[in-house]
N, C-alpha and C positions, 0 to 999 in steps of 0.2 A: 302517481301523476306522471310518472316519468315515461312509466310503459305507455299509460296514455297515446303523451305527447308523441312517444315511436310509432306508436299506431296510427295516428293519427298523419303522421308525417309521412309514412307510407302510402297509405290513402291517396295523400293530394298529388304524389307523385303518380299513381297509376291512373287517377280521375285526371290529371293535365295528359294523357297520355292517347286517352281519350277522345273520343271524335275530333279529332283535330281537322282545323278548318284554315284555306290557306289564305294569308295575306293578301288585303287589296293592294290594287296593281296602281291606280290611279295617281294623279299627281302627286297628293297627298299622303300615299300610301307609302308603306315600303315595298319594294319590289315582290312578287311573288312568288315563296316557296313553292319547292315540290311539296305534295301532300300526300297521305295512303288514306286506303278505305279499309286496311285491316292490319291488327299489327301481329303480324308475325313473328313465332320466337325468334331471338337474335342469336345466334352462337359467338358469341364475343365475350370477353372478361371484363370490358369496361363498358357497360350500361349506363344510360341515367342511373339507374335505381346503383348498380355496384356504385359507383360514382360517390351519390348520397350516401348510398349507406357508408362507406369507407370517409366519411368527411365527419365529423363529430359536431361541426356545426350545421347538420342537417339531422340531429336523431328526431327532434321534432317533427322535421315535413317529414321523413321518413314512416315517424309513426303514423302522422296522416294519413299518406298514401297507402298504407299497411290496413287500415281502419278504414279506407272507402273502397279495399279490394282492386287498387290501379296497378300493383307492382306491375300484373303480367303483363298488361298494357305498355306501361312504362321500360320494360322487358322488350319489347314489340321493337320492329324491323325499321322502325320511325321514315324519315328521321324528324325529331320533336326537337321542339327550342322550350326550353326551360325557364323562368326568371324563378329562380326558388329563392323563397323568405330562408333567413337563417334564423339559428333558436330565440336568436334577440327579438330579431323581428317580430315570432310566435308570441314573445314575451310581453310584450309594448298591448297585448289585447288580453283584458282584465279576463284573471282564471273564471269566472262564473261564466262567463261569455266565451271563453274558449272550450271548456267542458260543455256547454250546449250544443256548439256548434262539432264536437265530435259526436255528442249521442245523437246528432241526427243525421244521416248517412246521404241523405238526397243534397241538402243544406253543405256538406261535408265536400261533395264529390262537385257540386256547382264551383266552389272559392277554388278548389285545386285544378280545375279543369280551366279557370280562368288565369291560370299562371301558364299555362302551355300555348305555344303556337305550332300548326303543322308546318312542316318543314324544318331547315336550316339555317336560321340567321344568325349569322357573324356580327360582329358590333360595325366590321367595314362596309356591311350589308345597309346600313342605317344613313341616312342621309341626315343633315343639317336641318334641325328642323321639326314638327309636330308630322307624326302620323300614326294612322290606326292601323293597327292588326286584330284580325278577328280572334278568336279564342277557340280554344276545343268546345267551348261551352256553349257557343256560337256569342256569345258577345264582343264586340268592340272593345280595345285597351286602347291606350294612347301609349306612346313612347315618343318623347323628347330630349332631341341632343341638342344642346348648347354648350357655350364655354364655361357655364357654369357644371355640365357634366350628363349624364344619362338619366332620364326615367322612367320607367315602366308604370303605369297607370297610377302616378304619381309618389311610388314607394324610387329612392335613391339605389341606380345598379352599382354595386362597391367591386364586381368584379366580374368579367366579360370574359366567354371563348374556352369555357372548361370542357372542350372536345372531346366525344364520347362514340362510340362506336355506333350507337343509334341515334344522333345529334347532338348538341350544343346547351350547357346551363349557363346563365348567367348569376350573379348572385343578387337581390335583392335586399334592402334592410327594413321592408314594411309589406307586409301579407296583404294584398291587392284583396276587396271584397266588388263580386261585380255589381252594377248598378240594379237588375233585373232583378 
């Protein structure tokens, strides 16, 4: 189960890496990233993917991403903004429903591509307030800052700004599934 979840957690990371689509600009929005239409090897040591994998609280999404084929994506010239679930988060979603949602790789590579945004956002980047960003997957997330703290499409961000040579993770503690 364990390789599994490494596979699997690899996956989400290189399906978020993925057609990344950039930020609406709109009032409501946050400001709009730069975006790519390809991602190119990176020659750097600190990746998203080096990043997770080097984190023990991601062997999880690592396995994900590993299991939907995103690494090289996630490898890619970005630069990607991240909210990655950590193992708890993985955990909080009952094993029979998380084993399903690896054997099926389309299913698989939609949730992890809905954790990604193209571009670079900073948490400073984020204004007061509800706004959407698009997804690699092309769907809509929400992210809300208030005094009670950050959210990413309703999952609590526990930690912001882990700078990466191809963009930005934040950390998340609830695995975002998209609406579509």
């Amino acid at each position: 189960m364990k390789l599994r979840k490494l596979i699997v957690s690899i996956g989400v990371m290189s399906l978020l890496s993925m057609g990344f689509a950039a930020c609406s600009s709109d009032d409501e929005t946050a400001e709009k990233p730069t975006t790519t239409t390809a991602a190119a090897p990176t020659k750097c040591d600190n990746t998203i993917v080096d990043v997770a994998v080097g984190n023990p609280d991601f062997s999880t999404l690592v396995a994900a991403v590993t299991e939907a084929g995103l690494v090289d994506t996630l490898n890619g010239e970005g630069p990607f903004t991240v909210f990655a679930p950590t193992n708890e988060a993985f955990a909080k979603i009952p094993a029979a429903d998380l084993d399903a949602v690896l054997a099926d790789k389309e299913k698989l590579t939609s949730i992890l591509t809905y954790h990604v945004v193209g571009g670079k956002v900073m948490a400073a980047d984020l204004k007061p307030g509800s706004q959407k960003v698009v997804t690699v997957n092309g769907e809509e997330a929400e992210i809300v800052v208030s005094d009670a703290g950050v959210t990413y499409a309703g999952g609590k961000v526990v930690t912001t700004d882990i700078e990466t040579c191809n963009g930005v993770i934040h950390v998340i503690d609830t695995v975002a599934f998209p609406m579509g």
